[in-house]
C-alpha positions in Angstrom: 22.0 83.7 47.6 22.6 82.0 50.9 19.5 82.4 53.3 20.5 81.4 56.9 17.4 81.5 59.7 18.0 81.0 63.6 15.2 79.7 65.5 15.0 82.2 69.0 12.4 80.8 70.6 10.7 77.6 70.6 7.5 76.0 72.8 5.2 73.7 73.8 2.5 74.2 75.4 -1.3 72.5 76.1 -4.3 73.7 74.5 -7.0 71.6 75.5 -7.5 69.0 78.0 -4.8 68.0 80.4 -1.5 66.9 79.6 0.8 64.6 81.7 4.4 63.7 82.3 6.2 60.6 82.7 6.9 61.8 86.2 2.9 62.1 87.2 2.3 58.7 86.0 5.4 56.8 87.5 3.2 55.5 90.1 1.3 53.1 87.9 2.6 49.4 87.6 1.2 46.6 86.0 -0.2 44.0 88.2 0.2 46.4 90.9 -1.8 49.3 90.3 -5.4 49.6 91.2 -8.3 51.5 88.8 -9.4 53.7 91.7 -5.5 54.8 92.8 -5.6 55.8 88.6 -8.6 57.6 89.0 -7.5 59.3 92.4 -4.1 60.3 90.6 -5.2 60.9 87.6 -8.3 62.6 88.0 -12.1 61.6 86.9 -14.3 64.6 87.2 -14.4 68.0 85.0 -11.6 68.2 83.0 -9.5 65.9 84.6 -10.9 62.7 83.3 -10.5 59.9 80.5 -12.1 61.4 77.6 -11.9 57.8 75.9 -13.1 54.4 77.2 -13.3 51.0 75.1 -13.9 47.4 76.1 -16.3 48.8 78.3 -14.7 50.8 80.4 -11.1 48.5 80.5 -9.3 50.5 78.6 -9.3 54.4 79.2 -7.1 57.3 77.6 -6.7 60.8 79.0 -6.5 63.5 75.5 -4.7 66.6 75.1 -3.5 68.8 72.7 -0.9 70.3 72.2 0.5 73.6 70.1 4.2 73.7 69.2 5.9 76.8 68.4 8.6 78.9 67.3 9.5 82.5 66.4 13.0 83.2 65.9 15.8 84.9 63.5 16.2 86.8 60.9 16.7 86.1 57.1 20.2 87.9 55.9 19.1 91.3 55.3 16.5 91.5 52.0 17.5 94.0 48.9 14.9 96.4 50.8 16.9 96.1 54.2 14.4 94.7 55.5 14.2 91.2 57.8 12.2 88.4 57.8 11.0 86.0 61.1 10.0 82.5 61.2 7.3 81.4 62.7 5.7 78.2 62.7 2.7 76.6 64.7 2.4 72.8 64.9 -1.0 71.3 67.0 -0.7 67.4 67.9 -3.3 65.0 69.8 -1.3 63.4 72.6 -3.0 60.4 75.1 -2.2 58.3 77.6 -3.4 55.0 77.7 -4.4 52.5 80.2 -5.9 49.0 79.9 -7.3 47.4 83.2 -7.9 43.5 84.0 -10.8 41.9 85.2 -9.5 42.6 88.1 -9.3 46.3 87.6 -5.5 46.2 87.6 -3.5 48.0 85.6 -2.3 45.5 82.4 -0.3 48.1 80.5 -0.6 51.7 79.4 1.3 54.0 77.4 1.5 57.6 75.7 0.5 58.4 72.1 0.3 61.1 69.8 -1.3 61.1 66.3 1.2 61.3 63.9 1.0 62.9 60.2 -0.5 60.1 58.6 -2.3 58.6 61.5 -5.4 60.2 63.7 -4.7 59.6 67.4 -7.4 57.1 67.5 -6.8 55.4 64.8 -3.2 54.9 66.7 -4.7 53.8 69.9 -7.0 51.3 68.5 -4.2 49.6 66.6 -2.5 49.5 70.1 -5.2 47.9 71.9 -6.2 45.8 69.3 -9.9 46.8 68.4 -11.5 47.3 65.7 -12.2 50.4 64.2 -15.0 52.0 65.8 -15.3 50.8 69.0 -14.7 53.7 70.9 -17.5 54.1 73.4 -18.8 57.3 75.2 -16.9 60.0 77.2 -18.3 58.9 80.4 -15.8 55.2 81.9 -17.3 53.7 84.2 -16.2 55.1 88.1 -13.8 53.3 89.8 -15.0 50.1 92.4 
């Protein structure tokens, strides 16, 4: 028996924290970009701020979640005439990264999700080149 399925609806959508865009974070450069216009764009207070911070406080990452989605079709139609739908729910860590110089300019950044094998920090720290465990508090340092 051939079983076909059509997916009829799919999403993402944020579940915790606050996601962003390439578009809202265009504005940063390396070299160019400033810690405080980050923190002005990006947001530091409530929920809009770095969760992350490591080499004290020069390298922060914003964390979200997101839930992917979908609902959709039917199965062909079951001995008992019935249908079947499809549904499937997928959450992911997602950050975006930035690295400051002594200088408090922008170095590089980046966005990162965790993957199935990897936790998002795990990811992020192998990015930036620390070793495990280095994460410091919630709380970066404000902006000069």
């Amino acid at each position: 028996m051939v079983i076909a399925a059509l997916l009829s609806s799919c999403h993402t959508r944020v579940t915790s924290g606050i996601g962003f865009t390439e578009e809202q974070v265009a504005f940063i450069q390396p070299g160019v970009t400033r810690r405080d216009e980050v923190s002005r764009q990006l947001g530091y207070g409530g929920l809009n701020r770095p969760q992350w911070q490591w080499m004290h406080g020069q390298a922060i990452a914003y964390v979200w979640q997101t839930t992917n989605g979908a609902t959709g079709g039917s199965f062909f139609p079951m001995m008992n005439g019935a249908s079947h739908r499809i549904s499937w729910v997928q959450q992911t860590e997602n950050a975006y990264c930035v690295v400051f110089d002594e200088h408090e300019r922008v170095v590089r950044m980046g966005f990162f999700r965790a993957s199935e094998s990897d936790q998002l920090i795990a990811v992020l720290e192998r990015w930036l080149k620390v070793p495990p465990g280095q994460r410091q508090d919630d709380s970066p340092r404000p902006s000069r």
